[in-house]
SEVEX-319847 format. One line per field, with one value per residue (C-alpha): x, z, y; residue in three letters; residue number from 1. Coordinates in Angstrom, 3 decimals. Example, Ala and Ser with C-alpha at 12.3 -4.5 7.8 and 13.67 -1.06 7.14 Angstrom:
% residues 2
u: [12.300,13.670]
w: [7.800,7.140]
v: [-4.500,-1.060]
markol: [ALA,SER]
lumza: [1,2]
//
This chain:
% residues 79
u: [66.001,68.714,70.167,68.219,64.702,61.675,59.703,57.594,59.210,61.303,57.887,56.144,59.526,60.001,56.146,56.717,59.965,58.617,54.781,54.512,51.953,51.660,49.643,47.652,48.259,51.254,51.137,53.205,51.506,53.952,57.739,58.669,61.687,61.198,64.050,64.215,67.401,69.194,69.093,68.751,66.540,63.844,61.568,58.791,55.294,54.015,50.491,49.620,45.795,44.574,47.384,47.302,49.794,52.551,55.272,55.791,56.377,60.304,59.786,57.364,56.912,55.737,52.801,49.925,51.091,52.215,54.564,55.763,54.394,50.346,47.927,45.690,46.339,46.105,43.154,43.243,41.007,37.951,38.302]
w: [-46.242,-48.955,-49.872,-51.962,-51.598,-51.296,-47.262,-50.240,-52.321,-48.657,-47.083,-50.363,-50.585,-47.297,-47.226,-50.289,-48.692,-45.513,-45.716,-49.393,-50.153,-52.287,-51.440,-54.266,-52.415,-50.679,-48.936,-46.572,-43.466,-41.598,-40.796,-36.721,-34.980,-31.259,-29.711,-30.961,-29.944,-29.033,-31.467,-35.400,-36.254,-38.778,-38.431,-41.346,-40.982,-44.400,-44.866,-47.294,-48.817,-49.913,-50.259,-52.600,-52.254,-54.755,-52.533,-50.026,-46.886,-45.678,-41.578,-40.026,-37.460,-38.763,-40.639,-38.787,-39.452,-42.609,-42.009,-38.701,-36.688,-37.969,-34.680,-37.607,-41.060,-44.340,-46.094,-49.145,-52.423,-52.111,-55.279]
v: [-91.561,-91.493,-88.677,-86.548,-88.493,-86.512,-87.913,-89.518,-91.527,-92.800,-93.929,-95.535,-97.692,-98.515,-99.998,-101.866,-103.347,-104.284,-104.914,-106.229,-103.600,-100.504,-97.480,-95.802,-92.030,-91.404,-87.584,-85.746,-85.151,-82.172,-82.276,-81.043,-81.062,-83.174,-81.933,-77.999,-76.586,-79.571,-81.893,-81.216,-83.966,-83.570,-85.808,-86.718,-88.187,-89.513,-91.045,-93.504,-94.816,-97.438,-100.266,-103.296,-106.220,-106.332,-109.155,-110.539,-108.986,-108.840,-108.633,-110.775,-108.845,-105.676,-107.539,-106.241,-102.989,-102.345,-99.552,-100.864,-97.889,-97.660,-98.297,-99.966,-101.896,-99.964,-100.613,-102.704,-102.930,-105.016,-107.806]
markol: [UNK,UNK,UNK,UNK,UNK,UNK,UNK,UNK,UNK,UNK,UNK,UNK,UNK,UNK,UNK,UNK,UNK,UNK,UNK,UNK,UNK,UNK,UNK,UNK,UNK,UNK,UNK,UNK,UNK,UNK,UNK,UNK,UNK,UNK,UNK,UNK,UNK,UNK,UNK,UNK,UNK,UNK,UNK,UNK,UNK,UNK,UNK,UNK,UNK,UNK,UNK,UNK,UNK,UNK,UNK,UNK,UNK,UNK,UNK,UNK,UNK,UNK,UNK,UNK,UNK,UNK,UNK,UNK,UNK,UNK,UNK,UNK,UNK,UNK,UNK,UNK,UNK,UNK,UNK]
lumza: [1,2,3,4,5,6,7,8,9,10,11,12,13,14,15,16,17,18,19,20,21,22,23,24,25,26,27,28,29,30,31,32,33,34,35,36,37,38,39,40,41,42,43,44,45,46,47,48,49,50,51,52,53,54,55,56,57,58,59,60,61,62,63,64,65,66,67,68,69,70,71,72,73,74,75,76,77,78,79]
//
């Protein structure tokens, strides 16, 4: 995240970047802590809906999964 940017605004630009889709809704899911009391290390999980394409994709490797960590695609808009 830079500094300043809301979980948001992070996660919508980061799918952009490396799936070459949009989501229509971008929410944020919770914020924890994995390591409480060792570590301070927010951590923020950020769902998005219903993605259209809008590029090309930047990492190969993450295609199936648009945000890199999804265990399914984001659905896209039926033509």
């Amino acid at each position: 995240m830079d500094e300043g940017e809301a979980a948001e605004a992070t996660a919508l630009r980061e799918v952009v970047e490396e799936s070459g889709r949009r989501p229509k809704t971008v929410e944020h899911v919770v914020t924890y802590q994995p390591m409480v009391g060792m570590v301070d290390s927010p951590h923020e999980i950020v769902a998005g809906h219903v993605a259209e394409r809008v590029g090309q994709r930047i990492h190969a490797s993450k295609a199936a999964y648009p945000t890199g960590t999804c265990s399914r695609p984001l659905p896209t808009e039926r033509a």
